[in-house]
VOMARGU-214343 format. One record per residue (C-alpha): residue in three letters; z, x, y. Coordinates in Angstrom, 2 decimals. Layout:
ala,Z,X,Y;
...
This chain:
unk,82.16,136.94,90.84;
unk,84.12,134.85,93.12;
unk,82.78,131.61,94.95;
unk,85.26,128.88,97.29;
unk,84.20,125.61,97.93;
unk,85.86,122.77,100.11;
unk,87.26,119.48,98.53;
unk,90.29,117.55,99.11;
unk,92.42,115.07,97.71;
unk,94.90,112.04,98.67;
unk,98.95,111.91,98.58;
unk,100.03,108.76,99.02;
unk,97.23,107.14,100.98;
unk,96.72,110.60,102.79;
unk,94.43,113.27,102.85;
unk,94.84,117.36,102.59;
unk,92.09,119.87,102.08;
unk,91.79,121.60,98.91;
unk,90.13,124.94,98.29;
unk,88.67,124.89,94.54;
unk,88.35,128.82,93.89;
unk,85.99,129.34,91.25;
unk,86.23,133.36,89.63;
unk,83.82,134.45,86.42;
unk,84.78,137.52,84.91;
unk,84.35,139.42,81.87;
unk,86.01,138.76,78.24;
unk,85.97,136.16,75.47;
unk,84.44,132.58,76.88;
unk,86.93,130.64,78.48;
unk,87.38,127.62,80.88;
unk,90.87,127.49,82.77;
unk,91.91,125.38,85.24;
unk,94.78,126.05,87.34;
unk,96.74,124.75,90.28;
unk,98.92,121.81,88.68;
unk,95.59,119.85,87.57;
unk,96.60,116.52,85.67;
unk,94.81,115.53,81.93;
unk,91.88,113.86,84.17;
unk,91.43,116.98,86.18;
unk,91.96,119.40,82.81;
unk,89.43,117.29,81.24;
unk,86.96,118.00,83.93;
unk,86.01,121.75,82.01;
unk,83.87,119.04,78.84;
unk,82.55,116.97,81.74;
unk,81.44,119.89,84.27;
unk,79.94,122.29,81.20;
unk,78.02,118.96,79.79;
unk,76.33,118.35,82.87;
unk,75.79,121.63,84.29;
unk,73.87,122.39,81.05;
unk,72.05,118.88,80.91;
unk,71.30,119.32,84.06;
unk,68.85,122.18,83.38;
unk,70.98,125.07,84.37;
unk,72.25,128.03,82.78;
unk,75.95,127.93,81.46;
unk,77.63,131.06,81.92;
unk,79.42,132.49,78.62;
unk,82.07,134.19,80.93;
unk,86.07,133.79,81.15;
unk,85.87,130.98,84.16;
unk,88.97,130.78,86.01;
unk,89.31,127.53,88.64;
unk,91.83,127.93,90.78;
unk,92.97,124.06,92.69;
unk,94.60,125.51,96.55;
unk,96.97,124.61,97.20;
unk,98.50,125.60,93.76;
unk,101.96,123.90,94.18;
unk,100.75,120.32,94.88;
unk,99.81,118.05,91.89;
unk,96.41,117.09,91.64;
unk,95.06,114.36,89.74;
unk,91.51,111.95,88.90;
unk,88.28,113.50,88.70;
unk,86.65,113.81,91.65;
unk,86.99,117.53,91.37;
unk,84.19,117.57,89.30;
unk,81.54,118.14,91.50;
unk,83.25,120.75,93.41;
unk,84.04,122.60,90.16;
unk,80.20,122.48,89.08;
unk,78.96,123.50,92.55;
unk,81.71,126.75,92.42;
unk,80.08,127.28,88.95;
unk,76.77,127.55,89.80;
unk,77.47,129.68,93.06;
unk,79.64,132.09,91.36;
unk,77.06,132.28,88.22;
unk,74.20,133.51,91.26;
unk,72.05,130.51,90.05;
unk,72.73,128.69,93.72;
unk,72.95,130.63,96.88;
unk,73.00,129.14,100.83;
unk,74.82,128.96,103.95;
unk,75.81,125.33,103.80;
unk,78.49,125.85,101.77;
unk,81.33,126.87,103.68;
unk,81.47,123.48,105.90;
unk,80.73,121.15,103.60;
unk,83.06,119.04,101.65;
unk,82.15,117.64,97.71;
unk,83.74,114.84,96.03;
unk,82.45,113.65,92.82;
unk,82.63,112.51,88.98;
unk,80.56,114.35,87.37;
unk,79.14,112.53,83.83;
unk,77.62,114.51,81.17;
unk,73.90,114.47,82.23;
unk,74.93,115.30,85.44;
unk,74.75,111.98,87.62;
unk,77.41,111.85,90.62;
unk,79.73,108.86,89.56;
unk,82.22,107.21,92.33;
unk,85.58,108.02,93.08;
unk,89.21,106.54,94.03;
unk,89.91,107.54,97.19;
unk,87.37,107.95,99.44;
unk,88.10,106.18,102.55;
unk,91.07,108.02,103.54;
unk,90.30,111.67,102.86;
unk,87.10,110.94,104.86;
unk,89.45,109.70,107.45;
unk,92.06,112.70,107.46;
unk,88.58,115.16,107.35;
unk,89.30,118.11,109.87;
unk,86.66,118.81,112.60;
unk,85.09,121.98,111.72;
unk,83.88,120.01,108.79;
unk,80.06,119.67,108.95;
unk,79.32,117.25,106.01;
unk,81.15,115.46,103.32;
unk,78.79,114.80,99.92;
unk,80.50,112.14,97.79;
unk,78.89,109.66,95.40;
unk,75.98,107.01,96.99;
unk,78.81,104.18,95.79;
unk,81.62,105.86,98.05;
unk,79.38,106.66,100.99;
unk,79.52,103.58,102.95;
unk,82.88,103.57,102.75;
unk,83.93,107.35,104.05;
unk,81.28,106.57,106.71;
unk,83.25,104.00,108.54;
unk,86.06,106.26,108.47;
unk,84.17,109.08,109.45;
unk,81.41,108.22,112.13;
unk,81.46,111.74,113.58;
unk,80.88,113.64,110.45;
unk,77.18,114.09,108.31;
unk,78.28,111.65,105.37;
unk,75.53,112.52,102.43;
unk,74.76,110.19,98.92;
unk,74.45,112.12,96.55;
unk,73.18,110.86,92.98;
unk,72.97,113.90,90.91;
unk,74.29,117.61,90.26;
unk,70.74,119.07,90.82;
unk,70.28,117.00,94.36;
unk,73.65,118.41,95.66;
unk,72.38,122.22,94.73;
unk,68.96,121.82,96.44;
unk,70.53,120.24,99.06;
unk,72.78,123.46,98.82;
unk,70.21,125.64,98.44;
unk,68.64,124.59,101.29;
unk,65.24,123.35,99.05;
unk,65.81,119.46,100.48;
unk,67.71,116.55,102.17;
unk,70.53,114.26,101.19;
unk,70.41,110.95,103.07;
unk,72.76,110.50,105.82;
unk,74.59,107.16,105.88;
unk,75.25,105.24,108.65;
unk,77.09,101.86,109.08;
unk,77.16,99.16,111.97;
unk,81.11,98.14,112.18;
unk,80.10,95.23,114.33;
unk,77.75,93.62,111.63;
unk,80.44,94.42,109.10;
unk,82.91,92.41,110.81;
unk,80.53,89.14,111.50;
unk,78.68,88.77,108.47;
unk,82.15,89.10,106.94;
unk,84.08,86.53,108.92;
unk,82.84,83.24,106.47;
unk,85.78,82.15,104.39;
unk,85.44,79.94,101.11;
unk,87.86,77.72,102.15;
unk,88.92,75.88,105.06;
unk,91.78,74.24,106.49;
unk,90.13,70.85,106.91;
unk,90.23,70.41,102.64;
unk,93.63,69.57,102.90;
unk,94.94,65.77,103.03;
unk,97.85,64.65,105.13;
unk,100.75,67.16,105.21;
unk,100.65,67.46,108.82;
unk,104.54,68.68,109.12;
unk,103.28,71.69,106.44;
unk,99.88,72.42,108.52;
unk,101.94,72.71,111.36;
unk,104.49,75.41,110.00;
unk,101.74,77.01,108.61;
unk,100.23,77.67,111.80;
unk,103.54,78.40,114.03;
unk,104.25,81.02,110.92;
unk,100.50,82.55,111.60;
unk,100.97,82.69,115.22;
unk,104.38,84.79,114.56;
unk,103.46,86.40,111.66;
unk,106.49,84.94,109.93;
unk,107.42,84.96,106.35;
unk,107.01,80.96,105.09;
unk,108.63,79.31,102.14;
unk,107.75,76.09,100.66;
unk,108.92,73.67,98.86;
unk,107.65,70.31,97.00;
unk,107.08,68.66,93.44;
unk,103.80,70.08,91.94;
unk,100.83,68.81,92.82;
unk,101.72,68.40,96.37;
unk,99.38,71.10,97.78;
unk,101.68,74.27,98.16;
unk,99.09,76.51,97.03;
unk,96.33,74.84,98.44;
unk,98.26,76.07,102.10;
unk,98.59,79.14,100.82;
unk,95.40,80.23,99.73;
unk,94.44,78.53,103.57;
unk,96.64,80.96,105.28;
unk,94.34,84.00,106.03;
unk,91.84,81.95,107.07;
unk,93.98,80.50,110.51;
unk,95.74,84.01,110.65;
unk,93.71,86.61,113.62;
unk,90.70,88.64,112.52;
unk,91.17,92.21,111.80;
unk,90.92,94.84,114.21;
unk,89.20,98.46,112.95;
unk,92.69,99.99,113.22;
unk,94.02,97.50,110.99;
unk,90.85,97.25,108.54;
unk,90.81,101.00,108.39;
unk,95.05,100.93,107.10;
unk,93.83,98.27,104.86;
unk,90.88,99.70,103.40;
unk,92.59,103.30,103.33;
unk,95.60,101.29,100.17;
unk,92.25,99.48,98.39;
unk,90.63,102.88,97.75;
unk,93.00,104.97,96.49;
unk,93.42,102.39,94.24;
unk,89.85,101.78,93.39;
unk,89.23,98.35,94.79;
unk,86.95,98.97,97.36;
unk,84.03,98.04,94.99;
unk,80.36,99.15,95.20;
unk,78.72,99.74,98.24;
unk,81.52,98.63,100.45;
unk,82.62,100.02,103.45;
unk,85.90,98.51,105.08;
unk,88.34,95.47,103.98;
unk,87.16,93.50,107.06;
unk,88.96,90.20,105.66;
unk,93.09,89.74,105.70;
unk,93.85,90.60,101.87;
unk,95.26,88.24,100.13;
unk,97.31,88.62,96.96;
unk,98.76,86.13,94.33;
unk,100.47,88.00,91.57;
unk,101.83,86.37,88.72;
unk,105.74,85.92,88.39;
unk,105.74,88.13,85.13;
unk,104.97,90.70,87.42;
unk,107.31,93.89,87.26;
unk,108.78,95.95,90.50;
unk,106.58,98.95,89.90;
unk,103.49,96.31,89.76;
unk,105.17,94.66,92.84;
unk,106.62,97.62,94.80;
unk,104.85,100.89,93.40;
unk,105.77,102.97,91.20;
unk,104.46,105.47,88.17;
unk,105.21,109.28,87.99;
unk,103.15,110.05,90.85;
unk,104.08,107.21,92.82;
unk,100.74,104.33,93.18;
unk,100.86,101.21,95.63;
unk,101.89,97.88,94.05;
unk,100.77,94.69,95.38;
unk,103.01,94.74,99.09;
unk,100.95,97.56,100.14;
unk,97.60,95.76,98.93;
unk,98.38,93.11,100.85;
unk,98.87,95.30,104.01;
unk,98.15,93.58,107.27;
unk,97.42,90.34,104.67;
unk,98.95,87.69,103.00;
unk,101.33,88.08,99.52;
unk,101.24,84.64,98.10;
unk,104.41,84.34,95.40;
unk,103.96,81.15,93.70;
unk,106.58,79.54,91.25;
unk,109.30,82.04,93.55;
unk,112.33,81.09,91.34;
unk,110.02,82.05,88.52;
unk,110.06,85.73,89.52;
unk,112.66,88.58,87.57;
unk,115.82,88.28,90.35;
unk,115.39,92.43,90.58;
unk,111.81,92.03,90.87;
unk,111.99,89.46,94.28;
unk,115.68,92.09,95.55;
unk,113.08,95.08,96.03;
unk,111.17,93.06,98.31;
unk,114.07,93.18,101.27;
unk,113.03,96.81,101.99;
unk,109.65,96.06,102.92;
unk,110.05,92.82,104.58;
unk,112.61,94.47,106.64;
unk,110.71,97.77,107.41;
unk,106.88,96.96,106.83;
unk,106.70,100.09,104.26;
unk,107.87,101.08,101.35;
unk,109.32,104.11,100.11;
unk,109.03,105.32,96.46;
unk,110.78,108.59,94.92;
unk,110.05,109.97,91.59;
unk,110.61,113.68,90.71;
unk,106.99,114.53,91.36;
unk,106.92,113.37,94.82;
unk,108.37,111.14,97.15;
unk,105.79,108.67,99.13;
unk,105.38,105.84,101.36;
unk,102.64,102.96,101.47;
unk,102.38,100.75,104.23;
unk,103.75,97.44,103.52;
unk,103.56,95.16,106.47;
unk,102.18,91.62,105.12;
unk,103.13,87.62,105.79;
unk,104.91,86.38,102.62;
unk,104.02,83.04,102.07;
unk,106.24,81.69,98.76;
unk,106.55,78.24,97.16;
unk,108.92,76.81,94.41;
unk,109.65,73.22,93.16;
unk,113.10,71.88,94.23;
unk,114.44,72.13,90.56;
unk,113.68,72.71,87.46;
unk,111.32,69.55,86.28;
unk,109.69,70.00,89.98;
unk,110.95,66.05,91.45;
unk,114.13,66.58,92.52;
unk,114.03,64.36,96.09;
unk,110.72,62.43,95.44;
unk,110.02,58.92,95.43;
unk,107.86,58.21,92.83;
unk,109.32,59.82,89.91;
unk,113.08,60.14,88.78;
unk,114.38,63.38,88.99;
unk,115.56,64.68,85.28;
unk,117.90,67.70,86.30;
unk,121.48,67.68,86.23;
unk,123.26,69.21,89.34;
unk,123.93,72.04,87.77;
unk,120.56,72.76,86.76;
unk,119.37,72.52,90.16;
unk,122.16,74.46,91.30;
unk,120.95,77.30,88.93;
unk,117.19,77.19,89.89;
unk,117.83,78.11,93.14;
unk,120.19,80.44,92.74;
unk,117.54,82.60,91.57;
unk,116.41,83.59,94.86;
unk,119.96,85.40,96.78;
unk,120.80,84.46,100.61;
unk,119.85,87.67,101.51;
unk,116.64,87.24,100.71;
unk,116.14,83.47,101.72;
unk,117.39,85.17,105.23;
unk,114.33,87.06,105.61;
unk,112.01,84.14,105.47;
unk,111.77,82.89,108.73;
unk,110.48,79.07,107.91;
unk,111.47,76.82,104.93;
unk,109.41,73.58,104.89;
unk,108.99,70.50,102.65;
unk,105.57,69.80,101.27;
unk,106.22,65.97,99.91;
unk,103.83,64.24,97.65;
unk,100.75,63.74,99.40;
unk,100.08,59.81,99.90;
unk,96.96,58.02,98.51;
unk,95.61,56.78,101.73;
unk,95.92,60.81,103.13;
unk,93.90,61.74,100.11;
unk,91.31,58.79,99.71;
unk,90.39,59.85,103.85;
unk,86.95,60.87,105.00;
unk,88.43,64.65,106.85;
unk,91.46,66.26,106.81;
unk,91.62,67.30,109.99;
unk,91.19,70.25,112.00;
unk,89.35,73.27,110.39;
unk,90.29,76.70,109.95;
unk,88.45,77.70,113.10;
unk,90.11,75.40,115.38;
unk,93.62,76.64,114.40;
unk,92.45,80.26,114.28;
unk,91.64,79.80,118.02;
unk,95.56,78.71,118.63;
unk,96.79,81.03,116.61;
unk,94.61,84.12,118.42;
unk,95.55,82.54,122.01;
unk,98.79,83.05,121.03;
unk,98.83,86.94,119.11;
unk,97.04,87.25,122.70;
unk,100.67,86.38,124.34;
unk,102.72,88.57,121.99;
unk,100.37,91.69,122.14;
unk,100.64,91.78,125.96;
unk,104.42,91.36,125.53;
unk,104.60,94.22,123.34;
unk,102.68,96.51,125.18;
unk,103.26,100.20,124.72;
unk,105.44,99.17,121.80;
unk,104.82,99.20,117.91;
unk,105.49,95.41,117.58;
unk,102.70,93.41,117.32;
unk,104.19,89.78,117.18;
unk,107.08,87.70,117.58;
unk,108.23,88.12,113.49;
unk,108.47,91.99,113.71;
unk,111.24,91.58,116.90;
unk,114.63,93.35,116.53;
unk,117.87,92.49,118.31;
unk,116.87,94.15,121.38;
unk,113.66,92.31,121.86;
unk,115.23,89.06,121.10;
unk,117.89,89.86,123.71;
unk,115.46,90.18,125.80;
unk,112.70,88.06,125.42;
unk,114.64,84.88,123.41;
unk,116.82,83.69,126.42;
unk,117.67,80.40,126.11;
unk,119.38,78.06,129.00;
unk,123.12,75.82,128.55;
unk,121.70,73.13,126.13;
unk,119.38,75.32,124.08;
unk,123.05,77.13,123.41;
unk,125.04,74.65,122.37;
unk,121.92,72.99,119.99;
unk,122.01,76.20,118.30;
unk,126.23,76.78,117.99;
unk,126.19,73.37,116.71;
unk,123.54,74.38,114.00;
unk,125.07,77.89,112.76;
unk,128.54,76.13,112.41;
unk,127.01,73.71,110.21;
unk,124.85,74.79,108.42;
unk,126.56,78.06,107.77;
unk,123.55,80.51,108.77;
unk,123.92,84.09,108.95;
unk,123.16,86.26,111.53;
unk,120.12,87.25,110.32;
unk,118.87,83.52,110.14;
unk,120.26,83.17,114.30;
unk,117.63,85.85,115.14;
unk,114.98,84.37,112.61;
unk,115.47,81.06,114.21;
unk,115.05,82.65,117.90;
unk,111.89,84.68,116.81;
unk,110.21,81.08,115.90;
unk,111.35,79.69,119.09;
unk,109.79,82.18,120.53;
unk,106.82,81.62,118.70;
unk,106.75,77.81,118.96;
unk,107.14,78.34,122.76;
unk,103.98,81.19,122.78;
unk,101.65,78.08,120.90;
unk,103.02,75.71,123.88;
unk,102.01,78.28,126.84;
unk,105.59,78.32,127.76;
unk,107.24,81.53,129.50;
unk,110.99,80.05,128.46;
unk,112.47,78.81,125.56;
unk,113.19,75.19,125.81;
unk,115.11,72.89,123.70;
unk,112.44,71.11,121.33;
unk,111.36,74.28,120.67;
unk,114.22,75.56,119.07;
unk,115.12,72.05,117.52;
unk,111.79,72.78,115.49;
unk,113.22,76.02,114.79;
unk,116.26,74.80,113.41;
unk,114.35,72.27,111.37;
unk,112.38,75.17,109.52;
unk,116.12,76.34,107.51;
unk,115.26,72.80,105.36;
unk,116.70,75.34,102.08;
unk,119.89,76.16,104.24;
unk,120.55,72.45,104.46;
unk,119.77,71.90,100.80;
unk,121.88,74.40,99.79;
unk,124.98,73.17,102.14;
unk,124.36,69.67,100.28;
C-alpha cells in the first residue's frame, strides 16, 4: 500500500516542498530510504520503528520503501521523522483521514515517540505555499514558524500519537498564535548602555556617525582604552529592526539552530564577536553542503572582530566579498548557495605589537619594523572598505572617576533613527537603505560638493595617498555627517571630519 505525505526542507536559508512517499509491500522485512537522504536522515528508519512501536502501534513486518521527492536534491537532519512515521502508519491502515493531504509535518521523532525540535523552522514556514492548510512541527519550533506564517493553522505537537488523532480526526492540536508588536517591545531593553562609557567623546562620536550610515568602523588604541566596550555599545544606538529585517535575520539563526526554545523572531540587531582563531569556513560558510558562518549570523547586525591584526590574513581577504556585496556566495560540489551577509563591521587592533605605540604614559617597546609588520597584516584593500578609522586614547582619570558618562543609548538611538529616516526617503524605490551601501552613481548624485569642499578633498587624496575606493568612502560619511546635521548639501566641516576618520591612512603614510 502506498501513502504521500507533505514535508519540506531548507537549501540555503530557503524552503521547497518535499513529498515523503511511503510504499509497504510484500517480501523479507526491510526499511529503505531513498531520495539522496544524508546519515541523519538514513538513521531516521531506528528512530521512526522505536517510536512507532513505543508508541503503542503496530510495526509492520513488510519491505518499507520511503521515497524523499524530489529524489535528485540532497536532503539532510531529521526532521523527516515525523513525516516518515505518519506515511507508516497511513500506509500500514492503522491511521486513516482527510487531513492529510494539506497538511505539512516536521519533526524529530525520539524513541518513545515524543516530537523533538528542529533546525530550520522559520524559513520553510515562511516559503509554505498557499494551498497549505496546516503545518504540525514540534511545540519548541511553533512560535517561531508562526511569525513567519500568520496566515497558515500552525499546530504543537508533543507526541507521535497526538499528531495521528489529530490525523485521524479523534482531537485537536493547539493553534499558536503570536503578537509581533509585544515581541518587538518587551524585546527592545538592552544590557548595556552607552552612558557606561567614560570620556572618549571623539570615539562616541564616530561611533554614532558610523550607525547613522551604517558604515564599517575600525579602531584603534592601547588596551584598556575601551575599544570593546564601544563595540559591544554599537547595536544598542544602531535603528530597531523592522519585521522584514527580523524575519531575514531570524530565517540564518534557524537553520542553524540558534533560535532557542520557545522563540519566535531575532527582534534584537545580532551581534557577533568571534575569536581571531577563527577559520574562513567558521567566518564565511562553508562544509560539504554549504552552512552560514558568522557574516550571515550577523545579518542586518553587528560583526565585532577584536584583536583584527590577530586574525589568519586569508581568513580577514574573504571578508571583501561580503562587505562589498552584502552576501556571500559558497560553491562546493554538492551545491552552490548564498546567505545574506549585510552587517556593520566594527574592528579594533592595538597600534603595534606591545599595544602603546603613540601613548603618553607608557614607552612604546616595538621597533619600527615591528610595527611596520603588525599592520601589515590587514592589506589596503581591505582597510579601503572600512569607511572610519578612529583613535581610542587612554581614557583619563578624571573621565573615569565622573559621576555619568554622558548621553545614553536612547538618546543617540533617536539621532541615529532621525537620520536612517533621511536616507530611507532618499532611497526610495531603491534597494539601498543608507548612506554606506551607495555606489558611484548615488554618490554622483547625491555627494555634490561646492569649490572649497573640492579642493579640501584634492589636497587630502594627494597626500595621503587614498585610493579611489577611500574618495567614495570619505563622500558616503560626508554624506552621513551632513544627514546627522539636517543639512541638504555637503559642506566643508563635514567632509574635514570625513577626512579625519582615514587616522590608519595617515599612520601608514608616516
Amino acid at each position: 500500500m502506498l501513502a504521500k505525505v507533505l514535508s519540506a526542507a531548507v537549501l540555503g536559508i530557503d524552503a521547497y516542498e518535499v513529498e515523503v512517499e511511503v510504499d509497504l509491500s510484500q517480501g523479507l522485512p526491510a526499511f529503505l530510504t531513498v531520495g539522496l537522504p544524508d546519515l541523519a536522515v538514513k538513521e531516521s528508519r531506528d528512530r521512526v520503528t522505536a517510536a512507532i512501536k513505543n508508541a503503542g502501534y503496530q510495526f509492520p513486518l513488510k519491505r518499507i520503501t520511503v521515497n524523499l521527492a524530489p529524489a535528485d536534491v540532497r536532503k539532510e537532519g531529521s526532521a523527516f521523522d515525523l513525516p516518515i512515521a505518519v506515511g507508516i502508519l497511513q500506509a500500514s491502515g492503522i491511521l486513516s483521514g482527510d487531513r492529510l493531504s494539506r497538511v505539512v509535518l516536521l519533526g524529530e521523532l525520539s524513541l518513545d515517540g515524543r516530537v523533538k525540535p528542529i533546525k530550520g523552522a522559520l524559513p520553510i514556514a515562511a516559503g509554505l505555499k498557499e494551498n497549505v492548510a496546516a503545518l504540525i512541527l514540534p511545540r519548541e519550533n511553533a512560535l517561531e514558524a508562526a511569525s513567519a506564517a500568520p496566515k497558515t493553522s500552525v499546530l504543537a505537537a508533543d507526541t507521535l500519537p497526538q499528531v495521528a488523532g489529530y490525523l485521524s480526526g479523534e482531537l485537536e492540536l493547539e493553534r499558536v498564535q503570536i503578537d509581533l508588536t509585544k515581541i518587538f517591545t518587551e524585546t527592545k531593553n538592552y544590557d548595556v548602555d552607552f552612558q557606561e562609557i567614560r570620556g572618549q567623546p571623539h570615539a562616541k562620536r564616530a561611533m554614532e556617525v558610523a550607525c547613522a550610515g551604517g558604515h564599517n568602523i575600525l579602531m584603534m588604541g592601547p588596551p584598556g582604552a575601551g575599544k570593546s566596550m564601544l563595540a559591544q555599545r554599537v547595536s544598542t544606538i544602531l535603528p530597531e529592526l523592522t519585521l522584514e529585517e527580523s524575519i531575514e535575520t531570524s530565517k540564518v539563526h534557524s537553520v542553524m539552530g540558534l533560535m532557542g526554545d520557545n522563540r519566535a523572531l531575532i527582534a534584537l540587531r545580532p551581534f557577533r564577536s568571534p575569536h581571531h582563531t577563527i577559520s574562513d569556513a567558521g567566518l564565511i560558510g562553508g562544509g560539504t553542503l554549504p552552512m552560514p558562518g558568522e557574516v550571515s549570523i550577523a545579518h542586518h547586525g553587528v560583526l565585532f572582530l577584536d584583536e583584527l591584526p590577530e586574525f589568519k590574513r586569508h581568513v580577514l581577504e574573504v571578508l571583501r566579498q561580503p562587505l562589498e556585496d552584502g552576501k556571500v556566495t559558497i560553491s562546493r560540489a554538492a551545491a552552490t548557495l548564498s546567505y545574506p551577509a549585510r552587517f556593520m563591521l566594527a574592528a579594533a587592533m592595538n597600534p603595534c605589537p606591545c599595544g602603546f605605540y603613540g601613548d603618553l604614559a607608557r614607552p612604546c617597546t616595538c621597533t619600527p619594523l615591528q610595527i611596520k609588520g603588525y599592520r601589515s597584516r590587514i592589506s589596503g584593500p581591505l582597510l579601503d572598505q572600512i569607511d572610519i578609522h578612529v583613535e581610542v586614547p587612554r581614557v583619563r582619570y578624571e573621565d573615569l572617576s565622573k559621576a555619568t558618562g554622558g548621553e545614553t543609548s536612547e538618546e543617540i538611538r533617536g539621532r541615529v533613527n532621525r537620520t536612517r529616516g533621511i536616507q530611507r526617503e532618499r532611497f526610495k524605490g531603491t534597494k539601498i537603505y543608507c548612506n554606506a551601501h551607495m555606489g558611484p552613481r548615488h554618490i554622483k548624485k547625491f555627494c555634490e560638493i561646492d569649490e572649497d569642499s573640492n579642493r579640501l578633498l584634492e589636497t587630502a587624496m594627494e597626500r595621503l595617498s587614498l585610493s579611489a575606493r577611500a574618495y567614495h568612502r570619505i563622500l558616503n560619511v560626508a554624506r552621513t555627517i551632513a544627514d546627522l546635521e539636517g543639512e541638504a548639501n555637503i559642506l566643508v566641516h563635514h567632509l574635514s571630519e570625513a577626512i579625519q576618520y582615514r587616522s590608519l591612512d595617515r599612520e601608514i603614510l608616516s
